[in-house]
C-alpha positions as CSV (number, residue, x, y, z in Angstrom):
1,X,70.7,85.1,93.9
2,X,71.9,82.6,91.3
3,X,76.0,82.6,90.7
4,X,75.3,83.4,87.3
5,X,73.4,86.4,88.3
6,X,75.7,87.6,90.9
7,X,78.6,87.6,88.5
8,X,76.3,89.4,85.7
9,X,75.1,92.3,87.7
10,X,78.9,93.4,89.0
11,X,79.5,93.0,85.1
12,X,76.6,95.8,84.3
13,X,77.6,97.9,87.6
14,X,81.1,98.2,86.2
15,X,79.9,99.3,82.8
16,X,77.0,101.6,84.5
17,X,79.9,103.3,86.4
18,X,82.2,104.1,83.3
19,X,79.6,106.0,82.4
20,X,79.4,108.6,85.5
21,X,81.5,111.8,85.5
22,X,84.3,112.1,87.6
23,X,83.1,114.5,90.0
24,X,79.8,113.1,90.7
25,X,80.8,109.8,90.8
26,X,83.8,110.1,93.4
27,X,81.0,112.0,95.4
28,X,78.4,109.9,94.9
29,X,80.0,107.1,95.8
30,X,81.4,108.6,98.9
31,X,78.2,109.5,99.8
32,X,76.9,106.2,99.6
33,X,79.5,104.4,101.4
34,X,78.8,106.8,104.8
35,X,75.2,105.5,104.5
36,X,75.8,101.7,103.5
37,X,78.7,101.7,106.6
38,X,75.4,102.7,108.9
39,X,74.2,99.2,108.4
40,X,75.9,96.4,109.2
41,X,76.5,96.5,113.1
42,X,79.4,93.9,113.6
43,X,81.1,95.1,110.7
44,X,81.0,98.6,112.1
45,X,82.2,97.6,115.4
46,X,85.3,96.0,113.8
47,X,85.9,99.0,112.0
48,X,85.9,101.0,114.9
49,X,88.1,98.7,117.1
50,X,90.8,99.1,113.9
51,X,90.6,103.0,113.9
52,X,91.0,103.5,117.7
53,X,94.3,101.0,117.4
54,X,95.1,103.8,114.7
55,X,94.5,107.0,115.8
56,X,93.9,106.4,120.1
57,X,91.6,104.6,122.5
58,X,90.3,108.5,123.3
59,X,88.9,108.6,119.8
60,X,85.3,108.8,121.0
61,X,81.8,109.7,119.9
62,X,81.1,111.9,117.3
63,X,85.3,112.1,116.0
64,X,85.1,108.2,116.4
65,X,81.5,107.9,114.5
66,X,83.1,110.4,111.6
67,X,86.4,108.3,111.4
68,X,84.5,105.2,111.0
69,X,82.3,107.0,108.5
70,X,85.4,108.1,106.6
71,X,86.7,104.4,106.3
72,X,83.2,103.3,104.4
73,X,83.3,106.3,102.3
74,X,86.9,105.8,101.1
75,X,86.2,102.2,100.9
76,X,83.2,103.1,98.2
77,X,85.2,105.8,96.1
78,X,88.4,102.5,96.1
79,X,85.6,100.6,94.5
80,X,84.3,103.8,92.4
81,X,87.9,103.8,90.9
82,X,88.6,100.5,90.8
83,X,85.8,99.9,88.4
84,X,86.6,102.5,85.7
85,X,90.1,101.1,85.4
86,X,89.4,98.9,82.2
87,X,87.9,101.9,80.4
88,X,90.9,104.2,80.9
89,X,93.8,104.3,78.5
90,X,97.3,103.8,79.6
91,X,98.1,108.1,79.5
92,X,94.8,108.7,81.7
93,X,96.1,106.1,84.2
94,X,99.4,108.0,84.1
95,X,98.0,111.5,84.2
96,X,96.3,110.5,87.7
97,X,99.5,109.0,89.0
98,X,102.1,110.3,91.1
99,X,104.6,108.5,93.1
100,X,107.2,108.3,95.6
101,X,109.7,106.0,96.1
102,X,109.2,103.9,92.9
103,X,113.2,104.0,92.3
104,X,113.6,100.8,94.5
105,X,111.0,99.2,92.4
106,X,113.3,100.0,89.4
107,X,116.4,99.5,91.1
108,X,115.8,95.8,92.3
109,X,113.7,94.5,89.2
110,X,116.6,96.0,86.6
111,X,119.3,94.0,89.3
112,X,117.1,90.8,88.5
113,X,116.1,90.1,91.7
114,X,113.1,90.2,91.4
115,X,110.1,92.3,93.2
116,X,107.2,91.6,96.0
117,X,105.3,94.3,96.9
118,X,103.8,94.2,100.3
119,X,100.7,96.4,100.9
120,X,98.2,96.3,103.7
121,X,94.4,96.6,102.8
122,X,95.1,101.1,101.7
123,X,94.4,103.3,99.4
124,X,93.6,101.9,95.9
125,X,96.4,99.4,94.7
126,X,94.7,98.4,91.7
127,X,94.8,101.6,90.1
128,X,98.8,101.6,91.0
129,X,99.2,98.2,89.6
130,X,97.3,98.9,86.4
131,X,100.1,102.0,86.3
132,X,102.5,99.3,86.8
133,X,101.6,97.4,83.9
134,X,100.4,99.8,81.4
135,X,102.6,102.8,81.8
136,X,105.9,101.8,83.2
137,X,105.4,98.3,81.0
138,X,106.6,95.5,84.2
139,X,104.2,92.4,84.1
140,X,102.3,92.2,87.4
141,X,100.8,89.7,89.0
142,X,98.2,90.1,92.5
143,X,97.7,86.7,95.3
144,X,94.2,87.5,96.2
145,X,91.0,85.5,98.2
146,X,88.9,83.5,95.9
147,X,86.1,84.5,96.2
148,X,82.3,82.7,96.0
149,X,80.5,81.9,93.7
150,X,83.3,81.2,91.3
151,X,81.5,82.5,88.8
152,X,82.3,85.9,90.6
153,X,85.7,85.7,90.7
154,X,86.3,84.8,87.2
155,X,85.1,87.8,86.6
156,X,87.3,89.9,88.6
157,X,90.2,87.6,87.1
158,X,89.0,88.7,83.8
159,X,88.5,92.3,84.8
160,X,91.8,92.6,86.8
161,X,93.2,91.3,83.6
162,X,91.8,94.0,81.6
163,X,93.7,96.6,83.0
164,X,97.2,94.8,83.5
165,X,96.8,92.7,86.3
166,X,97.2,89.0,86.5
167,X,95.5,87.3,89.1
168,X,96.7,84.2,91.6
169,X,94.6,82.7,93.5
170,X,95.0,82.7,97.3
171,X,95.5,78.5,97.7
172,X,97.8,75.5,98.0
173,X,99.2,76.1,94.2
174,X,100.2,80.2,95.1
175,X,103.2,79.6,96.3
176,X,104.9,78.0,93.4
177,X,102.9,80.0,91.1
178,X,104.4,83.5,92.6
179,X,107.6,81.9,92.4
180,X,107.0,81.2,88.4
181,X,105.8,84.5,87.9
182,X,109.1,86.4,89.9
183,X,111.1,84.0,87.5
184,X,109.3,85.4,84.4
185,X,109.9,88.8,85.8
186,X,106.8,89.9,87.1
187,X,106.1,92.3,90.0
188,X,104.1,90.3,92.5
189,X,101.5,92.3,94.9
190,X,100.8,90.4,98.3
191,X,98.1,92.1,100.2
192,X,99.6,91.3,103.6
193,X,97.9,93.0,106.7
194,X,95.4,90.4,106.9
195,X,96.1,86.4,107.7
196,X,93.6,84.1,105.7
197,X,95.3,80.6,105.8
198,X,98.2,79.1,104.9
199,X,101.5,80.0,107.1
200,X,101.8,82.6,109.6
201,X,103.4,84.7,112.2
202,X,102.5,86.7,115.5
203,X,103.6,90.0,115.6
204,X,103.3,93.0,117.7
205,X,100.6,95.2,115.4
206,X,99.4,98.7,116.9
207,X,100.3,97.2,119.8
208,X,99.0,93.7,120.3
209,X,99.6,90.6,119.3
210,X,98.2,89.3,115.8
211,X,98.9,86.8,113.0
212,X,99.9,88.1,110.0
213,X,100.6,86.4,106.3
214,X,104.1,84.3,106.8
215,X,104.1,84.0,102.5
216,X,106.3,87.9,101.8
217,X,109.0,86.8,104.2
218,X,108.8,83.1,103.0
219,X,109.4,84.5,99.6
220,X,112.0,87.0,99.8
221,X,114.4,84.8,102.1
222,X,113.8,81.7,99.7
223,X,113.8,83.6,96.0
224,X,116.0,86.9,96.8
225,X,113.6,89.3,95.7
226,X,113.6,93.0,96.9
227,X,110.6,92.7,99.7
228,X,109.1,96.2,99.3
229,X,106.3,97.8,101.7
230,X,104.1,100.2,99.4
231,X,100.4,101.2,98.9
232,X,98.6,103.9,96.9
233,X,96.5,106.4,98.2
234,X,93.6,107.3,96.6
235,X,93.2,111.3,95.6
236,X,90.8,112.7,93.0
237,X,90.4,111.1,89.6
238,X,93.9,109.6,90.7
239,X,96.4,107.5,93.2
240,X,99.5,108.5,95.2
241,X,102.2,106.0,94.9
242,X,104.3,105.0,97.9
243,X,107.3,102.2,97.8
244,X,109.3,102.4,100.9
245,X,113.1,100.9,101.0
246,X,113.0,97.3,101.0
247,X,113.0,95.4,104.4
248,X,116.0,93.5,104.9
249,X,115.5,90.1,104.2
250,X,118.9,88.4,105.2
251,X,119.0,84.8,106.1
252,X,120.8,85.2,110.1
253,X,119.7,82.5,111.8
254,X,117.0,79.8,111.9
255,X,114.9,80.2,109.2
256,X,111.7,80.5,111.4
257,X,113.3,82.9,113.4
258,X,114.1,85.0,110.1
259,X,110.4,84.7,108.5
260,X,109.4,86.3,112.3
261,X,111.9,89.2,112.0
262,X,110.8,90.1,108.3
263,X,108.1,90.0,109.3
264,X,107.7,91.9,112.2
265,X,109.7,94.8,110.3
266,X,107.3,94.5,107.5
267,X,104.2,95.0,110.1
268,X,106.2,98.4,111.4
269,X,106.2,99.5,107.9
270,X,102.6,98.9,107.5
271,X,101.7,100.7,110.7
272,X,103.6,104.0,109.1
273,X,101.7,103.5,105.9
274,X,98.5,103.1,107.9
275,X,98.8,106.0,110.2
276,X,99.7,108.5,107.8
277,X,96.1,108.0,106.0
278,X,94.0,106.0,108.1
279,X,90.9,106.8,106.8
280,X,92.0,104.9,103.8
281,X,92.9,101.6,105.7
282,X,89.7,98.7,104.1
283,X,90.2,96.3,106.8
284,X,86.6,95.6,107.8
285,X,87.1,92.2,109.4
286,X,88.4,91.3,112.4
287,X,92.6,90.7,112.5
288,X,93.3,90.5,115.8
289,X,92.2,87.4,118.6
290,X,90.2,90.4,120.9
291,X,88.5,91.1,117.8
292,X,86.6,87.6,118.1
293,X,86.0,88.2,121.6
294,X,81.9,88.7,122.1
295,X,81.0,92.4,123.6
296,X,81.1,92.2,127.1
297,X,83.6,89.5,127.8
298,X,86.1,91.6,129.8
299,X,89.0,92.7,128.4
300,X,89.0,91.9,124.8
301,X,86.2,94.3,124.4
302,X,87.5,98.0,123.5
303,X,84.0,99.3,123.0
């Protein structure tokens, strides 16, 4: 399909699903996302290999097949939501909202330091920006992949921007460009669970080794800023806020050695986040090196 196509038929699905009710949609789309998560065999495999690190290597046949299903169906209704975002006023946003934690949001962008919010691949974090933005009125601004064609992801640019969020591109220019946008005050969302390029770190995740994002360390031990684990997860017609305290981000020693301890905290408060609602963890590609392993190579392979 032509870029030009690609982009124009996300642009008529979104408007075709501001037109569904609620209730059927969320169900609908639910529905659909058990039977498009059927297809796909390596994709399901690496879905499965993230929810036994989650919830046990004893998670077996049909409680591992309805897990797995549950991860695809939640993934669909994120998407669901996530596209009926630009036709929602700022006191429907709000009305769908609730939150915990948000006061150390508050706390450290009214002390000026300045905010990152950390957040693994959970929940719906668009519909908790957009709350961000529109309702409690702080400038946001998301790193996220490029994505291809271009063409496509001007569009999401230009949709993310429709509902309050700004958008910066995952890249060589990110780095100074989050660091303009803290300056100017805005609350920056780093999706963080999942290492892409640029610098990173091992860490000890569910229990094995992994390379996550070095960039929400990097940031908070150069700029200051409050360094704040968080997610959303998704409910009906709504979101549920969680910011947890911010992870110390203290310069103690050499500064490689402190982006590794950030870190490593930062990927013990995702594993809380995760485990509480696991279900809701979107990670469908592989994030760890035994994920890469071929099926039958010995010990990478976790079935």
């Amino acid at each position: 399909m032509a870029a030009s196509s690609v982009a124009l038929a996300y642009r008529l699905g979104s408007r075709a699903v501001q037109f569904v009710p609620w209730r059927m949609g969320e169900a609908a789309s639910r529905g659909l996302g058990r039977i498009a998560g059927r297809f796909g065999p390596d994709r399901r495999r690496t879905v499965e290999r993230h929810v036994r690190r989650v919830q046990g290597t004893d998670l077996t046949g049909g409680d591992l097949r309805r897990a797995v299903d549950d991860v695809f169906a939640s993934y669909a209704n994120y998407w669901f939501q996530s596209l009926r975002l630009p036709a929602m006023d700022p006191d429907e946003i709000d009305a769908g909202f609730t939150e915990e934690g948000f006061e150390h949001v508050v706390e450290a962008q009214e002390s000026g330091r300045g905010v990152i919010i950390a957040m693994p691949h959970l929940g719906g974090w668009e519909w908790a920006g957009s709350w961000v933005s529109r309702v409690v009125e702080y400038p946001v601004a998301a790193v996220v992949e490029p994505l291809e064609p271009p063409e496509l992801f001007e569009w999401f640019r230009d949709y993310r921007r429709s509902y309050g969020i700004e958008v910066i591109a995952l890249g060589p220019d990110a780095g100074g460009e989050v660091q303009r946008a803290l300056h100017d005050g805005a609350v920056v969302v780093l999706l963080s669970d999942r290492h892409v390029g640029g610098s990173g770190v091992d860490v000890e995740f569910f229990g094995e080794v992994t390379t996550l994002p070095a960039g929400p360390a990097l940031l908070a031990l150069r700029t200051g800023a409050a360094l704040i684990p968080a997610t959303a997860y998704i409910r009906r017609h709504g979101c549920h806020g969680v910011a947890r305290p911010p992870v110390p981000a203290q310069r103690k020693g050499r500064f490689r050695d402190d982006v590794a301890r950030v870190t490593q905290a930062l990927a013990a408060e995702f594993e809380d986040l995760i485990r509480a609602e696991p279900e809701q963890w979107h990670l469908l590609q592989p994030n760890w090196p035994s994920d890469r392993v071929p099926a039958g190579n010995g010990a990478g392979d976790r079935g």
